[in-house]
C-alpha atoms as one frame of an Amber mdcrd trajectory, in Angstrom:
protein
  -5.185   2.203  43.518  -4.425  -1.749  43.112  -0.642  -2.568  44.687   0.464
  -6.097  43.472   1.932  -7.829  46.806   4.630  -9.978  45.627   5.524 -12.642
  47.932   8.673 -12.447  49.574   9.838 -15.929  48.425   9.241 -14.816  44.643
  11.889 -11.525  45.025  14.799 -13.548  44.620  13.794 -15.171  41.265  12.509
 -12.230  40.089  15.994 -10.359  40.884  17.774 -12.744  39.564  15.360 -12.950
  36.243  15.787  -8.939  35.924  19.554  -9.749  35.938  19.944 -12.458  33.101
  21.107 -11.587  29.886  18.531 -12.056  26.885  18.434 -15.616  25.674  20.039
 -16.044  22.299  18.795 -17.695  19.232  19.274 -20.746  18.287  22.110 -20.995
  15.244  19.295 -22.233  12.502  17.305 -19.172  13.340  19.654 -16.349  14.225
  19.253 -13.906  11.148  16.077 -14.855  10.074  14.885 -11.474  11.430  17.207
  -9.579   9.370  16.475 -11.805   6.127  12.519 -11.106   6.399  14.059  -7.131
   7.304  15.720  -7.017   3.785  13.075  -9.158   2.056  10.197  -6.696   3.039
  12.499  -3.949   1.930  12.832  -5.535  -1.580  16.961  -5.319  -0.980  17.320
  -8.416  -2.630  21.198  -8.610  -3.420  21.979  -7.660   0.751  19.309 -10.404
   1.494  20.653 -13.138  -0.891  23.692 -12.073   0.973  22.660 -13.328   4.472
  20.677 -16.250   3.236  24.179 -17.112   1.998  25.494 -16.781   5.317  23.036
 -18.553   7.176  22.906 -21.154   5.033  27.007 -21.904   5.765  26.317 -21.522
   9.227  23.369 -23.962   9.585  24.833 -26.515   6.611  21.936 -25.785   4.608
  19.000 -26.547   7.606  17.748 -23.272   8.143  14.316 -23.851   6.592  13.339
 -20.130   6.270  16.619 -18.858   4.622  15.691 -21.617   1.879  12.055 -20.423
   1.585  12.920 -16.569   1.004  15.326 -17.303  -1.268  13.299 -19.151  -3.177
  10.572 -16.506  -2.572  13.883 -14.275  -4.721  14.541 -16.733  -7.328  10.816
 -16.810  -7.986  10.577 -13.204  -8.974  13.499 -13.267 -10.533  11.466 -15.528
 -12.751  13.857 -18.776 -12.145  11.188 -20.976 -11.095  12.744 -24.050 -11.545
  15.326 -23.428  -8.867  12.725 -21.875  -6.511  10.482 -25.116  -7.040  13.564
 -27.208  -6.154  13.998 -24.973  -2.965  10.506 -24.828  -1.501  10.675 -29.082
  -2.176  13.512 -28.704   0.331  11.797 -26.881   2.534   8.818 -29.101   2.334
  11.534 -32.078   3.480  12.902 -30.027   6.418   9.065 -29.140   7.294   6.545
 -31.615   5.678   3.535 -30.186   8.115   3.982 -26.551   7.069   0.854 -25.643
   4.467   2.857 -22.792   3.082   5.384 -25.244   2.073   3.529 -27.100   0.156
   1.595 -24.484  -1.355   4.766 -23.160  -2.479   5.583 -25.982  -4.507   1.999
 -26.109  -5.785   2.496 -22.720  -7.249   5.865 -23.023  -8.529   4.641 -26.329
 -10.831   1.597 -24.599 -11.283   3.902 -21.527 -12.694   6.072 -24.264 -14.901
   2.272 -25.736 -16.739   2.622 -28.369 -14.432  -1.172 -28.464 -13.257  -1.074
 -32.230 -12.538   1.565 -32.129  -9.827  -0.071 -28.875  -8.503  -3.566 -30.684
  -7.688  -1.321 -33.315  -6.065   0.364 -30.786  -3.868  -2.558 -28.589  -3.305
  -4.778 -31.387  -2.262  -1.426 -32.910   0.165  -2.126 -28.875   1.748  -5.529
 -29.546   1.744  -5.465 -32.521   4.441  -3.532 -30.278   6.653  -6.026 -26.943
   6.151  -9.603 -27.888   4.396 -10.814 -24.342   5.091  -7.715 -22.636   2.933
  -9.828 -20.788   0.235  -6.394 -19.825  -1.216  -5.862 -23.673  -1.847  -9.513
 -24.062  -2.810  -9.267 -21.551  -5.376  -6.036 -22.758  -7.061  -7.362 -26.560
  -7.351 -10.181 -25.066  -9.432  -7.949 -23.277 -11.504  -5.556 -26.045 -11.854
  -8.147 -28.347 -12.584 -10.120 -25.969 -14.922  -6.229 -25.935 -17.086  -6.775
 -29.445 -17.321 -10.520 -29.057 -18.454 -12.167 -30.930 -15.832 -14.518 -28.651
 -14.946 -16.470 -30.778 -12.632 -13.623 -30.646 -10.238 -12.819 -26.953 -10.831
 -16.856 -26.428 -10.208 -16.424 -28.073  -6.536 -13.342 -26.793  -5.875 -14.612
 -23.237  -6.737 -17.663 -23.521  -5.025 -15.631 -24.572  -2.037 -13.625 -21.571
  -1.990 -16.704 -19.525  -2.152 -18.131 -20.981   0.814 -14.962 -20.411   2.809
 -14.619 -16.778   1.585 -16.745 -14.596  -1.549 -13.797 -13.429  -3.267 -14.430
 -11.571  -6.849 -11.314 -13.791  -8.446 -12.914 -16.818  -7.614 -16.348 -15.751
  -8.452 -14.868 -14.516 -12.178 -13.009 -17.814 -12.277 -16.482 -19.838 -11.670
 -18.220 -17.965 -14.159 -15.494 -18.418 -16.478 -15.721 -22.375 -15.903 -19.574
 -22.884 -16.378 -19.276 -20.856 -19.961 -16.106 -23.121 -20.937 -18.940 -26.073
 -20.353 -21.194 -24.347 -22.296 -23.911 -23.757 -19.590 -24.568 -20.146 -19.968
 -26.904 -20.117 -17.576 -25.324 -21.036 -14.724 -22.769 -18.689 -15.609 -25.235
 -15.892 -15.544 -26.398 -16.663 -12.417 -22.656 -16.384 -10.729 -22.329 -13.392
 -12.157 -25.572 -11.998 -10.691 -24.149 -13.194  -7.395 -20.741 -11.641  -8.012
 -22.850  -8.105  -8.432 -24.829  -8.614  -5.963 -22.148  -9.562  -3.215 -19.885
  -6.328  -4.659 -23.422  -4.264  -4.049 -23.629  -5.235  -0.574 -20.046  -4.683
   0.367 -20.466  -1.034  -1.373 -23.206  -0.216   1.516 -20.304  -0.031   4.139
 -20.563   3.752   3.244 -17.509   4.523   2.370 -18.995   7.996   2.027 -18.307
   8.832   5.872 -14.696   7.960   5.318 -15.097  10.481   2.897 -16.401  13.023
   5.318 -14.441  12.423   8.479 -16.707   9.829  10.195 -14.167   7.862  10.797
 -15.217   5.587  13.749 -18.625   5.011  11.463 -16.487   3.806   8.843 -14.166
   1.587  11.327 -17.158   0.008  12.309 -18.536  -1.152   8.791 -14.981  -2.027
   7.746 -14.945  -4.728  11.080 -17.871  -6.310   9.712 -16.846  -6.091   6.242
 -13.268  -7.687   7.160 -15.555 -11.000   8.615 -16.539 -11.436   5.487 -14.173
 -10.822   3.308 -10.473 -10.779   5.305  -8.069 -11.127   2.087  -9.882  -8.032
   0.436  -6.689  -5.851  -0.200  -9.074  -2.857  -0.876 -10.660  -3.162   2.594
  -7.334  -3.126   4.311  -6.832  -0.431   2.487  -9.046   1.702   3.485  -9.180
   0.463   7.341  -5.153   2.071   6.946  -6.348   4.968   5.620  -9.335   5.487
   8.116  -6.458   5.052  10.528  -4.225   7.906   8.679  -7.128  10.023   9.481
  -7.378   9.596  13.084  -3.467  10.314  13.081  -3.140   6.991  14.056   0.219
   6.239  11.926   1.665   3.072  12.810  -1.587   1.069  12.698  -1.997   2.629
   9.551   1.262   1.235   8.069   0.024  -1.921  10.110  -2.649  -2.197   8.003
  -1.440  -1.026   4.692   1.442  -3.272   4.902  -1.330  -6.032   4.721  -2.900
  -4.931   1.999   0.465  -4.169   0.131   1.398  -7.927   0.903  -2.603  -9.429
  -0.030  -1.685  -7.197  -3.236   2.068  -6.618  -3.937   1.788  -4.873  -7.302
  -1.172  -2.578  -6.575   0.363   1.324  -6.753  -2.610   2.765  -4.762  -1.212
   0.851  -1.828   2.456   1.790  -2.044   0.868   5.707  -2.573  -0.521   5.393
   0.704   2.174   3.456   2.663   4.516   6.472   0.854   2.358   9.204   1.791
   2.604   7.927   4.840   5.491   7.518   5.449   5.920  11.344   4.715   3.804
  12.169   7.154   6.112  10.311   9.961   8.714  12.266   8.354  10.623   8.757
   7.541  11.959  10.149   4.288  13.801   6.633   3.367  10.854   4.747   3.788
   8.732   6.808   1.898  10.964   7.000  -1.361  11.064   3.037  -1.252   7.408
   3.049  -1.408   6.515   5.878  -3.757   9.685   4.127  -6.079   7.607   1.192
  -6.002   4.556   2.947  -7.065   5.853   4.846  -9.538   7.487   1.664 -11.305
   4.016   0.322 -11.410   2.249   3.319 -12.488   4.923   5.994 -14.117   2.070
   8.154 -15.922   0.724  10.188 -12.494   2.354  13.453 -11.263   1.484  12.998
  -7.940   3.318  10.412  -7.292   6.504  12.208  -8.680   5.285  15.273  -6.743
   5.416  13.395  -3.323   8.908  11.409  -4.316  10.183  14.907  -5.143   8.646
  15.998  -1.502  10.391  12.716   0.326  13.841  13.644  -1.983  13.939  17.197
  -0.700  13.906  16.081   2.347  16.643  13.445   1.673  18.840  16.578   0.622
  19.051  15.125  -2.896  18.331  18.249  -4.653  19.177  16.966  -8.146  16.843
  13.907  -8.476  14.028  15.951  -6.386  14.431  18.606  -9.111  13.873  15.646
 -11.242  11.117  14.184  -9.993   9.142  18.014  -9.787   9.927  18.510 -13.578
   8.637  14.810 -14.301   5.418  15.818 -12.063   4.944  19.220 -14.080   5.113
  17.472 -17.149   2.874  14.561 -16.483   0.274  16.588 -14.162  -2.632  18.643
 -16.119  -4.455  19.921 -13.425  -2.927  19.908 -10.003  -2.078  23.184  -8.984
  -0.570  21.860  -6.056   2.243  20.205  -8.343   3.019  23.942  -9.704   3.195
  25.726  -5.975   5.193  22.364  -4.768   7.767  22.626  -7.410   7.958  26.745
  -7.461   8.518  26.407  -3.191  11.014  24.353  -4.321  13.184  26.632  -6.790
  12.254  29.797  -4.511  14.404  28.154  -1.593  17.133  26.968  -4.293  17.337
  30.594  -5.143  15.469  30.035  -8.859  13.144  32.439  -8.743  12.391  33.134
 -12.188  11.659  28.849 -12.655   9.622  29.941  -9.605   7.733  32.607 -10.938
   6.497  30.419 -14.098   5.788  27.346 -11.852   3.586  29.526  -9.682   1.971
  31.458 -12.353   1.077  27.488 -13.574  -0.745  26.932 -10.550  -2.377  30.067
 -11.210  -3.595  29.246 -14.493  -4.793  25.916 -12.980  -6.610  26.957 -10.159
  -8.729  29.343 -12.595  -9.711  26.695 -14.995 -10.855  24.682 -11.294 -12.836
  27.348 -10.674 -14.312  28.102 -14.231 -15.794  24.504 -14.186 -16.671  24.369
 -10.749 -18.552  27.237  -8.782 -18.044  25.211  -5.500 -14.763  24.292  -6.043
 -12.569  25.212  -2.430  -8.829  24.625  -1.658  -7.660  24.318   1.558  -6.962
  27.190   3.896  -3.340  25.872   4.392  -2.350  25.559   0.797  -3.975  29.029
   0.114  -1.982  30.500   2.826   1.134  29.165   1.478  -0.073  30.336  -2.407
  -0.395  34.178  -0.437   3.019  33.596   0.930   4.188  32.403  -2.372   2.754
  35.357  -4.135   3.970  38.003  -2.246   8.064  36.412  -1.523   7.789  36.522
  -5.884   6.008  40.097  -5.646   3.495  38.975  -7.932   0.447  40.647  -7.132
  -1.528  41.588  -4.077  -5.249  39.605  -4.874  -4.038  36.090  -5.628  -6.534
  33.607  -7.123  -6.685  31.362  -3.914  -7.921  34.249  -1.311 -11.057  34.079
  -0.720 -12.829  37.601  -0.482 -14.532  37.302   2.932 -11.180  36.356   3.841
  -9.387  39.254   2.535  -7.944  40.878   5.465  -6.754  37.924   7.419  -4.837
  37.194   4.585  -2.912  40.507   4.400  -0.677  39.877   7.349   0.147  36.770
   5.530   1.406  38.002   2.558   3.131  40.838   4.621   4.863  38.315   7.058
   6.246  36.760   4.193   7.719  40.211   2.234   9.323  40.925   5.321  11.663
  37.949   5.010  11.536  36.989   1.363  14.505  34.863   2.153  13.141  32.768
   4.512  12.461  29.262   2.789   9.304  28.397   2.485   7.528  24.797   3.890
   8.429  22.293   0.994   5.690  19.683   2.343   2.618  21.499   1.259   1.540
  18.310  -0.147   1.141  16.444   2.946  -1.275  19.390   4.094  -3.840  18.735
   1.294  -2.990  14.817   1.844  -4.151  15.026   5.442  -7.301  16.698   5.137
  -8.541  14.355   1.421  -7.020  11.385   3.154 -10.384  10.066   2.896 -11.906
  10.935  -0.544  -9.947   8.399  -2.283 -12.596   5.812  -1.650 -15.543   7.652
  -3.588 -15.951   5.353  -6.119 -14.565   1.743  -3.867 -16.179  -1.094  -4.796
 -14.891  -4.089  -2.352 -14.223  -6.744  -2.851 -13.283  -5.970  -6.704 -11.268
  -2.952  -5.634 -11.083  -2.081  -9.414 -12.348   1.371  -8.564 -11.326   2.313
  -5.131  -8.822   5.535  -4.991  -5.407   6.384  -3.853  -5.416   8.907  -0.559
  -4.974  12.155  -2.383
């Protein structure tokens, strides 16, 4: 055991430290925690709100108020006054890179591709190894048709980091110049880069090696570090170790590398719902669902997170959307008829379980090795005999016939106990990892959502 011997001169300062009241922030920057808080959250109106606030409080100098709101204005597709913002912000802060950037982007967003290369290359003197800034001089450049400059530029970026935009956006340039070629031979480098990156064996993911996988993700995140699939999957390899919070960690930087990809805001939902932080994990699966509205699951998990919430009505929503939408789940059907059996439905029960039945037999007709896990199929016993169904229910196994029994009894005992609502999460915690079958990094056109 190591003691730390503190000199006796030092215990009076450190007494006195121990006693001192936190030190406050400066004015400028005194809700800028609670502005990036409601920005994050996408509560625009209550973050427009204290940007207001701030801004009256710090006579309009509080640099980051001005950039969020701007950030707002921009997706509120009023880029004019956003551009006029981030311009402020570049006055208040003219060695900030994201400052100018910003502007860059907003007159690249107005067709102004001249005053973007101007601003891009000012960012440029203050970062040369920005492939972000790389990439957009090549593409403001190639709007202009110079495509010698949007060749170096490119080529640039490429060096600094292989990303599958910027290889597309190369390949794009050298057909535009009618050199075929050339643009062959990017795109045989594209393939070839997305072949290597799909050797990371995603496969153990798949099959519970998770520290294997960890360790082909770290050298796969040297060379590609802005691949939103690859953080991705790192926060789902994460998930599966029960390792929550770095999984949001990580998730959260692949949701803000690629704001508008659902698979993402599946996982940060699902979760979410495994922290049991309902709130959190109806803003996400919301988010999903508005970017992807056709998949059941989704609605099957928001109708999970709902429940929870104690919003019966819009959870009995969201199951009915899921039933509707979902083909083949069964786990939608046994979700949604837990759901009615503990509202006291049981006849809505009895067809949404006799779904699931139907479902699960057309599984197994098409696939001899097709299993379910033991958790769900204990529920689907439970299910079965609180409904009085039938004794042999299509998800026993035989060999596991009699351990089932005292299952099914358990549950007739007390049909009116109510039954676990978050069956979902059970499957979602032991496929966690099969999502990422078919990934492909650093396209990430093909890797999978976590169920």
């Amino acid at each position: 055991c190591i003691v730390l011997l503190i000199p006796p001169a030092c215990l009076y300062t450190l007494s006195v430290l121990s006693q001192a009241p936190a030190p406050e922030l400066p004015i400028v920057e005194r809700r800028n925690w609670l502005i990036h808080q409601h920005y994050i959250r996408k509560d625009y109106d209550t973050c427009k709100a204290i940007i207001k606030e701030q801004l009256q409080e710090t006579n309009g100098m509080c640099e980051y108020a001005i950039y969020v709101q701007a950030l707002i204005l921009r997706l509120e597709g009023k880029i004019q006054q956003s551009l006029e913002l981030f311009q402020s912000c570049a006055i208040l802060n003219p060695s900030s890179t994201d400052n100018l950037k910003q502007v860059a982007r907003s007159l690249f967003l107005l067709g102004k591709h001249k005053a973007a290369i101007e601003f891009y290359h000012e960012a440029a003197r203050l970062n040369e190894k920005d492939w972000e800034i790389n990439h957009n001089l090549g593409l403001c450049y190639f709007f202009i048709k110079d495509f010698k400059n949007a060749e170096e530029h490119l080529n640039i970026a490429l060096q600094i980091n292989k990303h599958d935009k910027t290889f597309m956006m190369l390949g794009k340039v050298h057909l535009l110049a009618g050199d075929t070629d050339r643009a062959i031979d990017v795109y045989k480098r594209a393939v070839e880069w997305s072949v290597i990156m799909c050797k990371f064996k995603g496969m153990m993911q798949t099959h519970g090696d998770f520290d294997v996988a960890m360790n082909k993700y770290r050298v796969a995140a040297c060379a590609v570090p802005e691949s939103p699939p690859l953080w991705n999957n790192i926060g789902m390899c994460f998930f599966g170790k029960k390792k929550y919070v770095a999984a949001i960690s990580c998730l959260k930087r692949a949701h803000y590398l690629s704001p508008f990809d659902w698979k993402v805001l599946y996982n940060l939902g699902l979760v979410h719902l495994t922290m049991q932080q309902y709130a959190s994990a109806f803003h996400f699966l919301s988010a999903a669902i508005n970017l992807n509205p056709r998949m059941g699951d989704l609605y099957m998990l928001l109708a999970v997170a709902l429940t929870n919430l104690e919003d019966v009505e819009n959870a009995t929503r969201a199951y009915e959307q899921a039933v509707t939408m979902d083909e083949s789940n069964p786990l939608v059907n046994l979700n949604f008829a837990i759901f009615l059996y503990n509202h006291g439905e049981k006849k809505g029960a009895l067809d949404q379980y006799q779904e699931m039945e139907r479902k699960v037999n057309v599984l197994r007709d098409s696939s001899s090795n097709f299993e379910f896990d033991s958790e769900l199929m204990d529920m689907a016993q439970k299910m079965g005999a609180a409904l009085q169904v039938t004794e042999t229910l299509v998800w026993t196994k035989p060999s596991k016939d009699s351990k089932s029994k005292p299952n099914s009894a358990a549950a007739a005992k007390t049909p009116g106990a109510p039954l676990g609502t978050n069956q979902a999460l059970g499957q979602a915690m032991s496929s966690a990892a099969s999502y990422n079958k078919n990934i492909q990094l650093p396209t990430g056109t093909n890797y999978q959502h976590g169920m």
